[in-house]
N, C-alpha and C positions, 0 to 999 in steps of 0.2 A: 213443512215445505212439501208443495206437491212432487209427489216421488217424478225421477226422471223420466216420467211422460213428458292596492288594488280594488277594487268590488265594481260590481257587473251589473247593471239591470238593461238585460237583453228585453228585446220585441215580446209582447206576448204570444204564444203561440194559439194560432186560430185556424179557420178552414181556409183562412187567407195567407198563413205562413207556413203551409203543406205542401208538399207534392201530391197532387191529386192526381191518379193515375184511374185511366177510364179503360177497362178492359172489353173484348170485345170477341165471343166464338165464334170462328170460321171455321166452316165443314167440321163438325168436332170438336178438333183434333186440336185449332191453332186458338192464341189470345193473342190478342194485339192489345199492345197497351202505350198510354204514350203519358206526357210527364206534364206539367202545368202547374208552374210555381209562379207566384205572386207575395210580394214582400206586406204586411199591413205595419206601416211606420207612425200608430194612433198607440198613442198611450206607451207605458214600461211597467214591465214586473221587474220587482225587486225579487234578489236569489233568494228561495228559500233555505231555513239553515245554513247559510252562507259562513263559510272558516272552518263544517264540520271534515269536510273531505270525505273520500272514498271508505268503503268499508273496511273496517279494521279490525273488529271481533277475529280473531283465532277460529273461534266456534261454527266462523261462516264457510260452507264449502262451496265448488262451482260442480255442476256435472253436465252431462251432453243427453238429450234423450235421443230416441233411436230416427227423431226427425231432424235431430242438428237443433235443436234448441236448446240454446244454453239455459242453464237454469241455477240460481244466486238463490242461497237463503240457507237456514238450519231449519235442520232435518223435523221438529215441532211445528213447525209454523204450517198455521193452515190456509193463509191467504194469499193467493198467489195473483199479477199481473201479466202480462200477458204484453210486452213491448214491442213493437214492430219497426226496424229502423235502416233506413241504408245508411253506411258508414260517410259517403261524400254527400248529403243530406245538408245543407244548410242549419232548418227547422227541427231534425232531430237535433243537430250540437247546439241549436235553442233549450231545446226541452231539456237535453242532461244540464245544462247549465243552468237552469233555471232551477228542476225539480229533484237534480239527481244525488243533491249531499241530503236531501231531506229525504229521500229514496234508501238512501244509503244507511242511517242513524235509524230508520225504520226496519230495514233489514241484520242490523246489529243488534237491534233489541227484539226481535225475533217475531215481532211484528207482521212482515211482510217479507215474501218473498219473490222476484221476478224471475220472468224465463222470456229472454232476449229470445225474437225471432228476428236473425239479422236477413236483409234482402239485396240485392245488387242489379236493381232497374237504373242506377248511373254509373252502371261502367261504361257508358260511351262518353259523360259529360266528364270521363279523368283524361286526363292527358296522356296517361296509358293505358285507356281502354280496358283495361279491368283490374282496376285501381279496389271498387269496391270487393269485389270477388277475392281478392288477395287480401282485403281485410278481412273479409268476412273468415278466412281459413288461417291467418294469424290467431282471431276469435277463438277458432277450435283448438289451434295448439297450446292456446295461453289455458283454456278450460277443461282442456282433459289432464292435466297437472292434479287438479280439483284443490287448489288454495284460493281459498275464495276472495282472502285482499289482496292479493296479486293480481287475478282477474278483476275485482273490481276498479283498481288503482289502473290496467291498462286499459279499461274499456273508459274510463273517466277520459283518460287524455287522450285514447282518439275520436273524441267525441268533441273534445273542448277544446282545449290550449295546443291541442297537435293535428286538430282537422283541416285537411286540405281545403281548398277554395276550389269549386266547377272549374275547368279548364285550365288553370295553371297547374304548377306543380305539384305531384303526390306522392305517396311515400314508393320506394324501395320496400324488397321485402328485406333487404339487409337493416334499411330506416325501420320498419316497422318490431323488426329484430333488437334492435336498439329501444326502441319507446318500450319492448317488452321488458328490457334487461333495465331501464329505469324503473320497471314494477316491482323488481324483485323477481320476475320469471329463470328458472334453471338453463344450464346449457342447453338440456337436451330440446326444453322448449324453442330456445332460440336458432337448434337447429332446423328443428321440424317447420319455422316460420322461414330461415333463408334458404330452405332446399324447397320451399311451398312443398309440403308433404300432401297437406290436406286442400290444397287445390281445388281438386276433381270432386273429393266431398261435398266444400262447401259452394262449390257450382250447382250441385244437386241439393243439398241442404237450404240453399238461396233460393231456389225453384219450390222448395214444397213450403218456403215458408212465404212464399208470395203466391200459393192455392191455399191453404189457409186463410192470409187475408183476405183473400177473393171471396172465402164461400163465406169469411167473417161478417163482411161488409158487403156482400154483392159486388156488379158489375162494376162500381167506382168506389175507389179506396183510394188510400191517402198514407205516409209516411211524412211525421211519427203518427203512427196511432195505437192506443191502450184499450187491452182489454179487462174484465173481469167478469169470470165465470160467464163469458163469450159475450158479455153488455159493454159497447163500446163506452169509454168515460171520454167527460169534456172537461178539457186538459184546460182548458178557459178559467177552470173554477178553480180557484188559490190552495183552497182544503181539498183535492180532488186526492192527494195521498195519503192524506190523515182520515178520510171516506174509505177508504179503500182499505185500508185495516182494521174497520169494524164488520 
């Protein structure tokens, strides 16, 4: 792992079921960016690995690098992705639901390893305004624990089965405290998520991991988007994670 530096068949995920976010330097100093979602309701992916669920190996740890990127896998593995995601994102809770138990059974067998660069360009589209930001610092308390199938088990279901909708209702940090203590996360986790401990962190951790994307991708980027060894991948392509660990 790179050191710390029912059944579903959702929409595919295209440039058409992103947030494409167009940034834009003024005098410097400022980025303006703005958001541009479009649904494409052509064709269905079936889930991959569909029934295996979140990571479950023991062996698997979570850690934090020193930019707020989470980072999943054991400590062997040399191939890492590189995930860029806002938590009220539509088209990301496409993408974990599509690709993320075959993600998961990949990072169990020590295959692959990812480091979430989470981001919070839709805290205005929550109903409280910084709905994403408060996940994003949930993220951090559930990950500096460092059990890796607890964290993987809560970033699954706020991704999928517990993702809010744009403008309606979003979670509590006492609700997000809860979908944590459904993961198996400790008290002290579930304190650190209902007092927002890590708040003000993951406000700045959500800013350097939306410069990152920027200098990833240039002036227009787009959430979800995957990287490897800084080569964006097209999430289009069925085997794009079974590629990704050769």
């Amino acid at each position: 792992m790179s050191a710390p530096s029912s059944k579903h068949t959702p929409q595919p995920v295209s440039s058409k079921t992103t947030y494409a976010l167009a940034g834009v330097a003024l005098a410097v100093v400022a980025l303006v960016i703005f958001a541009l979602y479009q649904w494409n309701d052509s064709g269905s992916v079936a889930v991959r690995d569909d029934g295996y669920g979140p990571v479950h190996n023991p062996g698997v740890t979570v850690a934090m690098d020193s930019d707020g990127a989470i980072v999943l896998g054991q400590s062997q593995t040399t191939k890492t992705i590189d995930v860029y995601e806002d938590p009220l994102c539509p088209a990301c809770g496409q993408l974990e639901k599509t690709y993320g138990q075959e993600i998961a059974k990949q990072v169990d067998e020590g295959k692959l390893a990812v480091r979430y660069r989470l981001v919070n360009f839709l805290d205005s589209r929550s109903r409280s305004k910084d709905y994403s930001t408060r996940a994003v610092a949930a993220n951090e308390c559930v990950a500096q624990a460092g059990d890796g199938p607890v964290y993987s088990k809560f970033h699954t279901l706020l991704f999928t089965t517990k993702q809010p909708e744009e403008g309606g209702p979003d979670h509590s940090n006492q609700d997000l405290a809860t979908i944590a203590k459904d993961a198996g996360a400790t008290d002290d986790t579930l304190k650190c998520i209902t007092t927002a401990d890590r708040l003000d962190s993951a406000r700045n951790h959500a800013e350097a991991a939306m410069k990152a994307l920027t200098s990833a991708s240039g002036d227009r980027v787009a959430t979800p988007s995957v990287f490897v060894n800084d080569k964006k991948i097209d999430v289009n392509k069925s085997d794009w994670v079974i590629n990704a660990t050769k």
